[in-house]
N, C-alpha and C positions, 0 to 999 in steps of 0.2 A: 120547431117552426122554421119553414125557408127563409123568410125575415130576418130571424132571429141570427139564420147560419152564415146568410149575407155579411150581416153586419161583422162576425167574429172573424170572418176572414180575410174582409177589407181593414179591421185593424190588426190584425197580426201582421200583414203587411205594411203598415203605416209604422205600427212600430220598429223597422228597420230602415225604414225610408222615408222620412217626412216631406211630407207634401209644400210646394211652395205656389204659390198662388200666382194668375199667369197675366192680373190686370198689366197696364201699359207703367211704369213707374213714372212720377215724374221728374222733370226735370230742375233744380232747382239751385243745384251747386256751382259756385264758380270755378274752381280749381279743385285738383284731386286732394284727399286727406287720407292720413291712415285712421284707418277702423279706431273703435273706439275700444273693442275687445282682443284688440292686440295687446303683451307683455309691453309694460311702460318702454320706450326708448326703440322699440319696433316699428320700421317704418313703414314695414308690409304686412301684410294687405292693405291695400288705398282703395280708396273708394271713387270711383270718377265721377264727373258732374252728370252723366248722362246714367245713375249707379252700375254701373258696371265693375268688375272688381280686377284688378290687378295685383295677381299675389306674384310671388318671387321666391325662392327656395336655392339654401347652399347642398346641393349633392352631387360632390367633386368627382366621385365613383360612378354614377347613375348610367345605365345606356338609355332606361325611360323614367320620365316623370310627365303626369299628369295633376291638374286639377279635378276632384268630385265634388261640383256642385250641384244643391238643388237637383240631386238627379240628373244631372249632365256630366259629361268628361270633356276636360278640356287639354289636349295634347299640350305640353311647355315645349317649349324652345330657350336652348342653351343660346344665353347674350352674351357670355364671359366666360371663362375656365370655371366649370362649376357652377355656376350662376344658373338657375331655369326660371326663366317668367312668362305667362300668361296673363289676357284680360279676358274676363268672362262676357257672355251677354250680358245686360241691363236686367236688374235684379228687383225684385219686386222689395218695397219697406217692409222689415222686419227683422225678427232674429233666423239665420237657417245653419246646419250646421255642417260642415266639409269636411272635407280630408283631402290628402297629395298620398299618391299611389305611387312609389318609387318602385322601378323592375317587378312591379306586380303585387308589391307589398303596400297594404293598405294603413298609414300612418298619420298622426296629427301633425299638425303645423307645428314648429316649435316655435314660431313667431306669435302665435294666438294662444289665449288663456283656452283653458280646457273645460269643458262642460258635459256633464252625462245625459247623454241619450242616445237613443240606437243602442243599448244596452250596453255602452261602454263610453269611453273617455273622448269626447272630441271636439276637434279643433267648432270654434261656431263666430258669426261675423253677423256685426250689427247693420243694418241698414237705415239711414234716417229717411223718415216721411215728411213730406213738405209743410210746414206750420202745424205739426202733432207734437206737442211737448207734453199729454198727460202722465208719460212711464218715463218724464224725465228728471233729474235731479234737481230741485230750485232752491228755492231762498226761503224754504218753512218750515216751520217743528220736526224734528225727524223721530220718527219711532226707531224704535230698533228691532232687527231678527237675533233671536238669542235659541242657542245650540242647547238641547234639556234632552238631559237622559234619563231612563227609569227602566226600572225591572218590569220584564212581564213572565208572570208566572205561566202564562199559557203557553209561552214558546220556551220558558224557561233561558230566553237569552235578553241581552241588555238592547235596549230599541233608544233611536236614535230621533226627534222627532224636531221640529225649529216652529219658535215663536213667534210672531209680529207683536210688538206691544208698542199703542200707540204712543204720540208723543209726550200727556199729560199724565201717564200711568204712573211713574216716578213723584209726578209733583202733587199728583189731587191721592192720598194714600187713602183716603175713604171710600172712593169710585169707584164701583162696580161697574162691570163691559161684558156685555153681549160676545159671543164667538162665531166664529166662522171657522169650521173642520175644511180645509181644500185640500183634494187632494192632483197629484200629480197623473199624467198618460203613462200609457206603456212604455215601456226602454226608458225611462227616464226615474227617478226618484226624489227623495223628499228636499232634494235642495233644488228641485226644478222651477219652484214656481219665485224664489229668492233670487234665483242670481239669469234665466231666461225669461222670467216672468215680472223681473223688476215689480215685484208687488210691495215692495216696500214703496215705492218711489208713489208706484199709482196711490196708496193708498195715502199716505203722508200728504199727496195734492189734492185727494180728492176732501179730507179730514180738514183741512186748511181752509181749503174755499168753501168747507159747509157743506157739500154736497155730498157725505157719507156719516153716520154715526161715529163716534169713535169707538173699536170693536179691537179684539182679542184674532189673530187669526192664527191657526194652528195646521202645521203641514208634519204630514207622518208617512212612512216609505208604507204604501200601499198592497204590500203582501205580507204572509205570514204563514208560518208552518206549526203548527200546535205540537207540543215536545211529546203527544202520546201520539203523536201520527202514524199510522202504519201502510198506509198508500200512498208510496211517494209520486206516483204518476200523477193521484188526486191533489197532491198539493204542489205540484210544478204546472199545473194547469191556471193560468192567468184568472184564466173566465168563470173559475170556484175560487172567488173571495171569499168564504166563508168562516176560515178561520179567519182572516182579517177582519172581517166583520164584527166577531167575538171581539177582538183586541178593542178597536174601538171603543163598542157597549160597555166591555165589565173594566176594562183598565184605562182608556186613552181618557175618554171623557171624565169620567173619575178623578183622573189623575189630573190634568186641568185645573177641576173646577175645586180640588183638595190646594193645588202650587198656586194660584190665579184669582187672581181678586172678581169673579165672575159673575153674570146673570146666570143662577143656575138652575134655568127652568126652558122646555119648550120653546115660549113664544122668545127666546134670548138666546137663542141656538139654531146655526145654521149647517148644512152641509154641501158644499161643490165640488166640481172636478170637472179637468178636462178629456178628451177620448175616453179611453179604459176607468179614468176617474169620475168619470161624469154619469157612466152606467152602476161603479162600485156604489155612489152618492144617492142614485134615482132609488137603487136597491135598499140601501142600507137606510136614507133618510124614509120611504113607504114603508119601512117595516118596522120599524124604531119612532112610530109619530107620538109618542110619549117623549121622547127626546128631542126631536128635530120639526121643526114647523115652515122651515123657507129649506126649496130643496134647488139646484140647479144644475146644468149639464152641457158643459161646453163643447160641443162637435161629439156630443155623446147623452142620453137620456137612456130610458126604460129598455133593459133588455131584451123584455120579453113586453112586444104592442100587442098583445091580448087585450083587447075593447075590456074585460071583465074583471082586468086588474085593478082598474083607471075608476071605476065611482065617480058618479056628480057629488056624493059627500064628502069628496076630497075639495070642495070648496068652500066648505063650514070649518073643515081640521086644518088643511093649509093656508098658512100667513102667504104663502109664495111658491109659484112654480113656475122655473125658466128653463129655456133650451135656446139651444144658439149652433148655429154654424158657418162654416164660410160660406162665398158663393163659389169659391172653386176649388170646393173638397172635388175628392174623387167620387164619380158619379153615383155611386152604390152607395158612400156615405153617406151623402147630401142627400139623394132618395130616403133612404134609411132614416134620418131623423125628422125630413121632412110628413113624412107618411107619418111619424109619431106624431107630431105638430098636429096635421090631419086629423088622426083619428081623435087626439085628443079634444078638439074641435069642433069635428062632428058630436062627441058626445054631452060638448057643453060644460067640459072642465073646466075653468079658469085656470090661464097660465099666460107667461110672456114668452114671443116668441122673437127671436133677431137674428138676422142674417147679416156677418158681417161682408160687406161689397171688395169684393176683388182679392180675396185672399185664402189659403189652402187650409191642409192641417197644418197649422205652423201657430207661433205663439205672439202672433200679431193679431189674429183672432179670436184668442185668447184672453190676447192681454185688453180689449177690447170686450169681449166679455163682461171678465172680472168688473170693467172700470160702469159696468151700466149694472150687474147683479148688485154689487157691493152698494153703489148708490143705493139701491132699494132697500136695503135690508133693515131692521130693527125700526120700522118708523113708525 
């Protein structure tokens, strides 16, 4: 279906280029500061009051260096023997993530912490929003992300998966919790939504103040190769999750609710995700509703908008159905999920729809997201 092709090809592209969103930022700092995702003792990149960014690079050899931000290049200028610095334009709040292009080679900052996406290691710079502290660090219970391996027999290789356990899981040992499966977008992986997605932070403030269950969350690298595979084309193909989908069902979830002091039914069981994650989740949570009952999709829902996939008795089975996007995805996205919204709509399925205001595919829309699904869940 055209729809359908649209959609896989505006994220194939996104996942090498994330989108950053093009509202006006504001204005709200008084003096410049370094990044917060700079290596401790790093005092570039800074962030100016007007956010703008000025980074600074030693390449004593160099004849060019540039900035890649956001999809822009910003030429440097040599201010010292070696020294290059740049200020970028006025950057919108969020997380985005750069690189410096020395003589044509495309490299991280060594001043900034590293983060995977774009399907590799890169430099990435925080931006703070005016009076938005929900994905920030404060003064309340902390849960913790904990690093859990296990065998899967189906790929026959060892999988790598991280936990959210919230703050009281340690102290109340007879509590049982609800879970939430999220998974991560394309080019990125399962450490995406812990350390760009600060979901510990959201979820620890949002657990504090009341306004979310306390829940089990579970993030796992969203692909898989099944060890009797013999189409390797069919499993280097992003957009056939299929054997991941297995992983999930027979081992992931399993495996949980075997290590996890869990709710382990249905209506105590959720599934999300952003871009690529969010159509893996639409899939895997409609076809699994023995398993999964609150389904959501962040800048990503139903792969395939066939009116006859979608049932109005998908409002009797599901506890919840969301989708979300920015308002300044790229334009075939934002169609794209919006037309799902739509049709979903017209046919009278119940579900929640949000649009967050002034922001791309980036993980401020995201993290916005997460902080309104999670609210809803297990209630």
């Amino acid at each position: 279906m055209r729809t359908r092709s649209i959609l896989a090809a505006v994220l194939l592209a996104l996942f090498m280029s994330p989108s950053c969103g093009s509202g006006k930022p504001p204005v709200f700092l008084k003096k410049p500061f370094s990044a917060s995702t700079n290596i401790p003792g790093k005092e570039y990149p800074k962030i100016n009051p007007d956010l703008s960014v000025t980074c600074r690079v030693e390449a004593p050899d160099a004849i060019s260096v540039e900035l890649d931000l956001c999809n822009k290049v910003y030429p440097m200028v040599q201010i010292d023997e070696g020294v290059w610095e740049v200020t970028s334009d006025p950057q919108v709040p969020g997380f985005h993530y750069y690189f410096i292009n020395v003589d044509g080679v495309r490299v991280s900052d060594p001043s900034s912490r590293l983060f995977y996406g774009c399907g590799l290691m890169a430099s990435g710079i925080e931006i703070p929003e005016a009076g938005v502290d929900f994905y920030i660090e404060k003064e309340v219970p902390h849960g913790e992300v904990r690093m859990q391996r296990y065998w899967s027999g189906l790929t026959q290789t060892w999988r790598i998966c991280y936990v959210y356990i919230p703050a009281a899981y340690d102290k109340n040992p007879e509590t049982r919790y609800p879970v939430l499966y999220l998974q991560h977008g394309g080019g990125e992986d399962e450490t995406g939504w812990a350390n760009q997605g600060k979901l510990d932070n959201i979820m620890d403030n949002l657990i504090a103040s009341g306004e979310a269950v306390p829940m089990i969350i579970v993030m796992d690298r969203g692909s898989a190769i099944l060890a009797n595979s013999v189409d390797s084309e069919r499993s280097r193909n992003i957009f056939d999750f299929s054997a991941f989908e297995k992983v999930v069902v027979e081992e992931l979830v399993p495996m949980i609710d075997a290590g996890y002091r869990t709710l382990a039914d249905r209506n105590n069981r959720a599934i999300a995700g952003l871009s690529l994650g969010g159509f893996q989740s639409w899939s895997i949570g409609l076809s699994h509703q023995d398993l999964f009952s609150y389904i959501g999709g962040f800048s990503g829902a139903g792969m395939d908008p066939s009116p006859e996939k979608y049932p109005v008795s998908l409002n009797e089975q599901m506890n919840l159905l969301y989708i979300s996007i920015g308002t300044d995805e790229p334009e075939q996205m934002y169609a794209g999920v919006k037309a799902f919204h739509d049709m979903l709509e017209n046919k009278g399925v119940r579900h929640l729809y949000y649009e967050s205001e002034g922001t791309g595919h980036e993980w401020l829309t995201w993290r916005r997201s997460l902080r309104q699904f999670a609210a809803l869940l297990f209630r």
